[in-house]
N, C-alpha and C positions, 0 to 999 in steps of 0.2 A: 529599742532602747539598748545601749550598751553598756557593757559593765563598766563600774568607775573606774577613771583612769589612775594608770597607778604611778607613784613616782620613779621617774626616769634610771634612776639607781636602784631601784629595787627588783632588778632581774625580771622586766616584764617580757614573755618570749613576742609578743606580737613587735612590739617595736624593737626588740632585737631582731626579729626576721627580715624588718625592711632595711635597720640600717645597715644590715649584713649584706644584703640585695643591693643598697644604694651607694657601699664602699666598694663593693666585687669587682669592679673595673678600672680601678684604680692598685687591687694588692700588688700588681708586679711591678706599679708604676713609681711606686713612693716608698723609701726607707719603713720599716717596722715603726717606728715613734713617730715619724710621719701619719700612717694610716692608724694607730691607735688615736692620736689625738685628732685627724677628720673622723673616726666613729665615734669620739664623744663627742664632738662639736655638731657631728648630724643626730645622733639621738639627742641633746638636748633643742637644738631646734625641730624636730620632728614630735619631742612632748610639749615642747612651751608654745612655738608659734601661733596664734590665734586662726593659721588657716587652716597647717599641716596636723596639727592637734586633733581638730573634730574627722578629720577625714583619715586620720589614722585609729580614730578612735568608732570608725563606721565597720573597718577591718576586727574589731574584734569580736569574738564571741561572743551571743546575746543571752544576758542572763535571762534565764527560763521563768513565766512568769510563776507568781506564786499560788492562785488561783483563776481558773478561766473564768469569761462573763465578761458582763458589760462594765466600764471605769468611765465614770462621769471626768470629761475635760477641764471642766471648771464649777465651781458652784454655782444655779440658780443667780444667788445678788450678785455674783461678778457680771455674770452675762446681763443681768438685767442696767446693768452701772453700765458697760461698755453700749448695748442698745440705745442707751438714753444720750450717752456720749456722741456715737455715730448718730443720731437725728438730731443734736441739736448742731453738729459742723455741718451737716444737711442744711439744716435751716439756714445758717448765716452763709453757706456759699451761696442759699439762693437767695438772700435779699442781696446779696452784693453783685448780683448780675439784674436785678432791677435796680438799679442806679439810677443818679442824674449823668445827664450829658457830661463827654471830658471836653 
C-alpha cells in the first residue's frame, strides 16, 4: 500500500522526479515557457490520469505499517455474501447448459 496521493501542486517530490525525468529531453529543444508549460501539462496528467496515476503512485514510498500481524481482508458476512453469490451464478450457468435443443 502506498501513501495517499497528494495533490499535484502541492510539491510532491515523487512526481516531480518523473516529470523532471519525462521533460529532460526536450530542455534544449523548446523555448523556457514552452517546457514550463509541457511540465505542468505532464504532471497534471501524470496525477489525474486513471492509468499513469496508480502506476505513479506504485513509485512511492510505502507507509510503514502501524502494527505487524495478521489483517483480516474482508469481514466473515462479506465473504460469506459473495460465497453464496458465486454458487448461485454456479447454479444458473449450469442449468443453462442443460437446456432444450436450439
Amino acid at each position: 500500500m502506498s501513501s495517499p496521493r497528494p495533490d499535484p501542486d502541492d510539491g510532491d517530490p515523487t512526481l516531480e522526479a518523473r516529470v523532471a525525468h519525462a521533460v529532460a529531453p526536450y530542455a534544449d529543444l523548446v523555448p523556457a515557457e514552452d517546457l514550463e508549460a509541457l511540465r505542468a501539462l505532464t504532471s497534471r496528467f501524470l496525477a489525474t490520469h486513471p492509468v499513469a496515476a496508480p502506476l505513479v503512485d506504485r513509485l512511492r514510498p510505502r507507509t510503514p505499517p502501524a502494527a505487524s500481524g495478521e489483517v483480516d481482508r474482508r469481514e466473515p458476512a462479506a465473504l460469506a455474501e459473495a460465497a453464496q453469490r458465486l454458487a448461485a451464478k454456479a447454479g444458473a450457468a449450469k442449468g443453462r447448459g442443460q437446456g432444450g435443443a436450439r
